[in-house]
C-alpha positions in Angstrom: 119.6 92.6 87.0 117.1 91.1 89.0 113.3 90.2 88.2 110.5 88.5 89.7 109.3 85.4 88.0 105.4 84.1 88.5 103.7 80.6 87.5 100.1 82.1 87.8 96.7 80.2 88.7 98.1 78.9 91.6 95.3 79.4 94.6 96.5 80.8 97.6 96.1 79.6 100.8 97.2 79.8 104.9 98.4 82.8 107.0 100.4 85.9 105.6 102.1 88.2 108.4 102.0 92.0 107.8 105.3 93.7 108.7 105.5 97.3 110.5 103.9 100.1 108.8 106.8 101.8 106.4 105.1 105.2 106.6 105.5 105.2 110.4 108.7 103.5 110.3 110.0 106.5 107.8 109.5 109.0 110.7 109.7 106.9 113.7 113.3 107.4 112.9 114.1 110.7 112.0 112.1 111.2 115.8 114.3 109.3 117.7 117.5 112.3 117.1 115.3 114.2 119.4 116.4 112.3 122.2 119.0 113.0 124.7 119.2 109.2 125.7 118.6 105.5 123.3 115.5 104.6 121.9 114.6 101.5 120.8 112.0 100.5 117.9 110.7 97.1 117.4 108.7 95.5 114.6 110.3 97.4 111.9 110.0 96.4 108.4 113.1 95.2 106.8 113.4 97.1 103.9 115.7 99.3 102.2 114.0 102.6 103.2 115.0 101.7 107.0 118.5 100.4 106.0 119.1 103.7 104.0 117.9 105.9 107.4 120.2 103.3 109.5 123.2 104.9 107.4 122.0 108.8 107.2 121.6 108.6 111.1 125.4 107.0 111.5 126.6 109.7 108.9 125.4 112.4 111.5 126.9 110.7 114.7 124.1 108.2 116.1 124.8 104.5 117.4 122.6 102.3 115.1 122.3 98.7 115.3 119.2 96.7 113.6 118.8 93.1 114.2 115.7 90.9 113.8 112.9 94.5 113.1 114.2 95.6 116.5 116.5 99.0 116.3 118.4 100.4 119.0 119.2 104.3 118.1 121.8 106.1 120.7 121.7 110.2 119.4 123.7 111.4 122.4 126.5 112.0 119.7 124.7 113.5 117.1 126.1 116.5 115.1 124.2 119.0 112.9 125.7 118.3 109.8 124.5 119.1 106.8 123.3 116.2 104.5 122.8 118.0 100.8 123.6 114.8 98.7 124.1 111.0 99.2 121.6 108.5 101.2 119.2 111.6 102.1 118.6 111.5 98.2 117.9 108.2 97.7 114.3 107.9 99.6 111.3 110.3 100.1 110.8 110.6 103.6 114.5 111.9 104.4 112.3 115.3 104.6 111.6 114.5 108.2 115.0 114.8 109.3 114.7 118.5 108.2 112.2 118.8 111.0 114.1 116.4 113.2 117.1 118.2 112.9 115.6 121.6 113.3 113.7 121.0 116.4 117.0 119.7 118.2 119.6 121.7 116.8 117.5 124.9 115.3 119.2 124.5 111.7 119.0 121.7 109.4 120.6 121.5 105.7 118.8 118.5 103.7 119.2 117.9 100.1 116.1 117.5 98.2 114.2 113.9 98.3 113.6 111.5 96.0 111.2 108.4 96.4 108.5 107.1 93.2 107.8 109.3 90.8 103.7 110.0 91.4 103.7 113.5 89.9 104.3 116.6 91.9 104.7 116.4 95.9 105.2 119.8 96.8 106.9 120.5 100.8 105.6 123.8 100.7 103.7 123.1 103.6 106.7 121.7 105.5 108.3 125.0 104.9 105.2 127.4 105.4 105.2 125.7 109.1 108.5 126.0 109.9 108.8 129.3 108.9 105.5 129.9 111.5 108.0 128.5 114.3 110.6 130.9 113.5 113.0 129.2 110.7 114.5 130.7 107.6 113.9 128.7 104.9 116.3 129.0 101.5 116.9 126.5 98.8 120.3 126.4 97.8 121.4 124.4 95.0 118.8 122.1 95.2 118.9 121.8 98.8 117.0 123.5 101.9 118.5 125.3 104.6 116.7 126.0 107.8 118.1 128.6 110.4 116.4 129.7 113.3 117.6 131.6 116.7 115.0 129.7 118.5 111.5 127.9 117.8 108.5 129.1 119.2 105.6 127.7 119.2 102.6 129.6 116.7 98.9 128.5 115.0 99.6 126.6 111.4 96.9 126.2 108.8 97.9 123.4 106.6 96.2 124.8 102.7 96.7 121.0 102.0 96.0 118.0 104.4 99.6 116.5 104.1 100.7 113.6 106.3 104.4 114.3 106.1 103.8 117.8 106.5 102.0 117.4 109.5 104.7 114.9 111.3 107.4 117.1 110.3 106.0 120.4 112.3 105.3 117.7 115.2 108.9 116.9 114.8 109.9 120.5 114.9 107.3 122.2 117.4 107.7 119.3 120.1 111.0 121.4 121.8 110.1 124.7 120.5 109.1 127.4 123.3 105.3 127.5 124.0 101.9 126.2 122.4 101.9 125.7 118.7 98.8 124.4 117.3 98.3 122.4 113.9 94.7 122.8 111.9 93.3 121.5 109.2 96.5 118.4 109.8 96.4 114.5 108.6 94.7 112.1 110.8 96.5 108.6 109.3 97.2 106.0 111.6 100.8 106.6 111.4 100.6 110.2 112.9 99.1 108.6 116.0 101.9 106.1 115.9 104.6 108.9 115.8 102.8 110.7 118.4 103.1 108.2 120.6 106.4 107.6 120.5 107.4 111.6 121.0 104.8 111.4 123.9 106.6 108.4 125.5 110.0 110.6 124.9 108.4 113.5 127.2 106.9 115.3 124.4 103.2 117.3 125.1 100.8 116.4 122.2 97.6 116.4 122.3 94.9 115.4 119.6 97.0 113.5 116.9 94.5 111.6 115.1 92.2 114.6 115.0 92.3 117.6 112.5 93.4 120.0 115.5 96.9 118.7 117.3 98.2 121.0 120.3 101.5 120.3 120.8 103.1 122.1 124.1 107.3 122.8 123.7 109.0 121.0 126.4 112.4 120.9 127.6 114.0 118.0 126.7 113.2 114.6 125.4 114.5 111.2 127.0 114.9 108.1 125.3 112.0 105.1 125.5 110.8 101.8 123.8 108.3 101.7 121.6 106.4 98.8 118.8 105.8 100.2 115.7 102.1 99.6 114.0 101.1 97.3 111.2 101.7 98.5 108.2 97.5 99.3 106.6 98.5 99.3 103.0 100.5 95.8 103.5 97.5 94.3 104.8 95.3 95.9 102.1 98.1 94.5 99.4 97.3 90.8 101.3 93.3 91.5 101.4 93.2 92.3 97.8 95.2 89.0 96.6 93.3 87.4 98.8 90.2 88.3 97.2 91.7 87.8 93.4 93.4 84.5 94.1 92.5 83.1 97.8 90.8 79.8 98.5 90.4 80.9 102.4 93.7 83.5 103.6 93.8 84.7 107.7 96.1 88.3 107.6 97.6 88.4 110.7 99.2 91.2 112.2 96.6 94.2 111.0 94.2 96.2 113.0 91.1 96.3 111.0 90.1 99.9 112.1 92.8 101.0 109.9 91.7 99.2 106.5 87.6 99.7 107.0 87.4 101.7 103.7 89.0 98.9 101.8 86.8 96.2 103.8 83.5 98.1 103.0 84.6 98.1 98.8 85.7 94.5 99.1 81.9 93.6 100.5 80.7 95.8 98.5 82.1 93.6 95.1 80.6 90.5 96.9 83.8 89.6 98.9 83.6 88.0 102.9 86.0 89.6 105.1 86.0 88.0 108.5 87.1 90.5 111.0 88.8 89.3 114.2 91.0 91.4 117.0 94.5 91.7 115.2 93.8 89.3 112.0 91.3 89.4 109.0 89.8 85.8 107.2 88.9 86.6 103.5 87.6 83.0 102.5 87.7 82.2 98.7 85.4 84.7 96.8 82.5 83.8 95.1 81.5 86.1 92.2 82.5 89.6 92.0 80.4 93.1 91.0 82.2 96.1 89.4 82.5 99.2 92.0 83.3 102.8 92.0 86.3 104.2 93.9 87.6 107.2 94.7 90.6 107.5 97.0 91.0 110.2 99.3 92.5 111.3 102.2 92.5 108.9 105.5 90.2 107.2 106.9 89.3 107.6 103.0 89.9 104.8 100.4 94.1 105.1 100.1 95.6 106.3 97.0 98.2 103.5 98.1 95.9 100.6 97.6 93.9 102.0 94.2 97.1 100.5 91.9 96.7 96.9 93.3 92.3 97.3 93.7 92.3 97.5 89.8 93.7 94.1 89.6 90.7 92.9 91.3 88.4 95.0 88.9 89.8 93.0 86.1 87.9 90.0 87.4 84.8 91.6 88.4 81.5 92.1 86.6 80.8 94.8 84.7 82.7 98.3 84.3 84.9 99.8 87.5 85.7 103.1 87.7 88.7 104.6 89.7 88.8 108.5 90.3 92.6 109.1 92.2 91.9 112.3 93.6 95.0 112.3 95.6 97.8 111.9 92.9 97.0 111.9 89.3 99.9 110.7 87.7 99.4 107.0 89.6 97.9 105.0 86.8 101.5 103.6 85.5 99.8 100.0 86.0 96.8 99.9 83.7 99.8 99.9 80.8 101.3 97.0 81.9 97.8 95.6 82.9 96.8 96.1 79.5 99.7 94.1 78.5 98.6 91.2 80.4 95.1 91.6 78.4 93.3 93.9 80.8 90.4 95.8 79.2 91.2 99.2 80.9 91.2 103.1 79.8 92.9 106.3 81.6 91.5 109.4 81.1 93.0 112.1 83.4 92.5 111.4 87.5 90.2 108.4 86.3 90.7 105.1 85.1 88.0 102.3 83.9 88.5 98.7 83.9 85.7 96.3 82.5 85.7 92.5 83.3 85.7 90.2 83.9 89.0 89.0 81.7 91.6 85.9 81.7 94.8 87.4 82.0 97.9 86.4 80.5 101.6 86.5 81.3 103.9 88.7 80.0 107.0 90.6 81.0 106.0 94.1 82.7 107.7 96.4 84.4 106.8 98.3 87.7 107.0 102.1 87.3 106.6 102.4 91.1 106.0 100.9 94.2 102.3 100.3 94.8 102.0 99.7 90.6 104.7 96.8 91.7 102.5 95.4 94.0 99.6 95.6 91.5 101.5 93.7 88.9 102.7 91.0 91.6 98.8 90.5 92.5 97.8 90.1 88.4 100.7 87.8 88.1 99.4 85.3 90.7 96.5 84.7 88.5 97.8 85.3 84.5 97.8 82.5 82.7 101.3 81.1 82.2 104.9 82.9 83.7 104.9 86.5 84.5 108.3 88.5 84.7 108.6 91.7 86.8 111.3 94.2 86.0 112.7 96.9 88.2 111.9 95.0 91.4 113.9 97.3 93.7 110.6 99.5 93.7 108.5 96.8 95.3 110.8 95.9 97.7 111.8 99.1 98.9 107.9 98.8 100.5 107.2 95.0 100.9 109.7 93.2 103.7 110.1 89.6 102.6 107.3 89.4 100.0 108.8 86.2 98.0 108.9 84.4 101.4 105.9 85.3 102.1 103.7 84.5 99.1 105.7 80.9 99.1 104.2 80.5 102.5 101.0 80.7 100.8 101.5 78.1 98.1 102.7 80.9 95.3 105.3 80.1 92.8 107.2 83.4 92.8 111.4 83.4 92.9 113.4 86.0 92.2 115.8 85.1 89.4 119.4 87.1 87.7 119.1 88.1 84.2 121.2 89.3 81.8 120.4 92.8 80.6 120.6 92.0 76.9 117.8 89.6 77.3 115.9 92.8 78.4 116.8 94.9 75.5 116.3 92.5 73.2 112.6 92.0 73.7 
């Protein structure tokens, strides 16, 4: 198997490109079946989550080809198949081609997802909202079946605000007969993005980025081009290291609207951040103060970014406290932190870390994806060489991120080992 391998203490320093956003990317996808004619994508991440859609959307009849971030979708051949097992397990966000499906073909049979383990993530409010346009929703050995005569348009109340809850009744509503309206929905960057992309297709939405979206049925959809945002938790990921172990790094690609509740904790510890159009400068820290966090829902600090922020707590002054009111299983990391001689606790939705400490290497394992990222950061800095095991997580979120660390002066390579070495230690 394959593991990461880091020489920490190395500083870090030059330019680091963000990719496309994966949670737009995820949907931006599924979205394009809607059309009656090609759509093309650019600036997609390059990770296995959009390989895996590239297949599911060739198993149901699309033309697919993906070169250089750019992908060219043709759905003029697309068949309502059912997809209960296979790729469609294999990552999350396969739930939006339940709404996908739905909205063009007014049935849809998608197996269950999978994606990192973070505790429960209910689709009860995917199914309560397309049941309010008309579906019938059944689960059927461990897959869900949605039948409808036709979709009409109706008010939802989301109990929860849920991002992919909220883009998979856009997804749904945007050909259904008359006005449906969404309260109480997700304002993240990425509901904008996908908004603008049915928009551009024909589609009639109106407020996306607000807590009320009016969405008016239309037609038809017709195929169109469209760039994909920068990926905000990325370009957190990036701020964060540059903070820990930066002697002066410019982000490019990022729009710093999107990241302002990270920027505001980073200053708040004592760190610059330089803000410029479409880049951000962190210059090499100074001393750092213990902060407070609590992540919550967008423009809210992101549960995404807490796992690799407690990294930076290890080298602050003082006692940090992290409260993840979002997801409370997501403190894998402070285990294998502790590992690398972290001084931190978990106690239910809260974690403390005290520093600052020296950390050392060791061979830790990432649990999930963001907790990968975390551990990649706290390598850059351990003292001596760190190993990562079950890498597929991180790079199922992170296009490139060997190449791109090298480009900074890190000593990271990924390297084979045998799996008895692994049980042996």
């Amino acid at each position: 198997m394959e593991v990461y391998k880091i020489k920490g203490a190395n500083r870090l320093h030059g330019t680091i490109k963000v990719s496309g956003a994966k949670n737009s990317a995820v949907a931006l996808i599924p979205a394009s079946l809607l059309a009656n004619s090609p759509v093309t994508i650019e600036g997609l991440p390059e990770i296995l989550d959009v390989w895996t859609l590239k297949e599911i959307l060739e198993e149901v009849g699309a033309e697919v080809t993906f070169k250089d971030g750019t992908m060219i979708i043709d759905p003029t051949n697309v068949v309502d198949m059912p997809l209960p097992n296979g790729n469609i397990k294999k990552l999350r966000a396969s739930y939006y081609l339940m709404g996908a499906l739905l909205g063009k073909f007014k049935k849809a049979a998608i197996g269950l997802p999978g994606g990192c383990h973070l505790g429960p993530r209910p689709i009860d409010q995917h199914i309560k909202g397309f049941e309010a346009l008309g579906a019938n929703v059944s689960n059927e050995h461990g897959a869900i079946y949605l039948r409808a005569e036709e979709l009409v348009g109706s008010k939802i109340y989301l109990d929860v605000v849920s991002v992919g809850a909220t883009i998979n009744i856009m997804l749904a509503a945007v050909l259904a007969k008359g006005r449906t309206i969404i309260e109480n929905a997700a304002k993240e960057p990425e509901i904008i993005d996908v908004a603008t992309l049915l928009s551009n297709m024909g589609a009639n939405i109106k407020g996306a980025g607000t807590n009320v979206i009016r969405i008016d049925g239309v037609e038809e959809l017709h195929g169109t081009k469209h760039t994909i945002i920068p990926d905000r938790i990325e370009a957190g990921t990036f701020m964060i290291m540059a903070a820990v172990a930066g002697d002066g790094v410019t982000i490019d690609n990022v729009i710093p609207f999107h990241v302002e509740a990270l920027t505001a904790k980073l200053r708040e510890m004592g760190v610059e951040v330089e803000e410029y159009e479409e880049k951000i400068f962190i210059p090499k820290p100074r001393s750092l103060q213990a902060v407070d966090v609590k992540t919550l829902v967008y423009p809210g600090f992101p549960t995404d970014l807490q796992q690799p922020f407690s990294v930076l707590m290890t080298q602050a002054t003082g006692t940090s406290v992290i409260t993840d009111s979002i997801y409370s299983a997501r403190f894998k990391q402070i285990d294998e932190l502790r590992r690398m001689n972290a001084n931190g606790r978990v106690d239910g939705r809260t974690a403390s870390i005290t520093g600052p400490v020296s950390l050392e290497a060791a061979t830790v394992r990432a649990s999930d994806l963001r907790a990968g990222a975390a551990l990649v950061i706290a390598g850059l800095i351990a003292d001596g060489e760190t190993e990562i095991q079950d890498i597929f997580h991180i790079e199922r979120g992170y296009s490139s991120i060997i190449e791109k660390l090298q480009g900074l002066g890190a000593d990271i390579r990924r390297v084979e080992v045998k799996e008895i070495e692994i049980n042996n230690e």
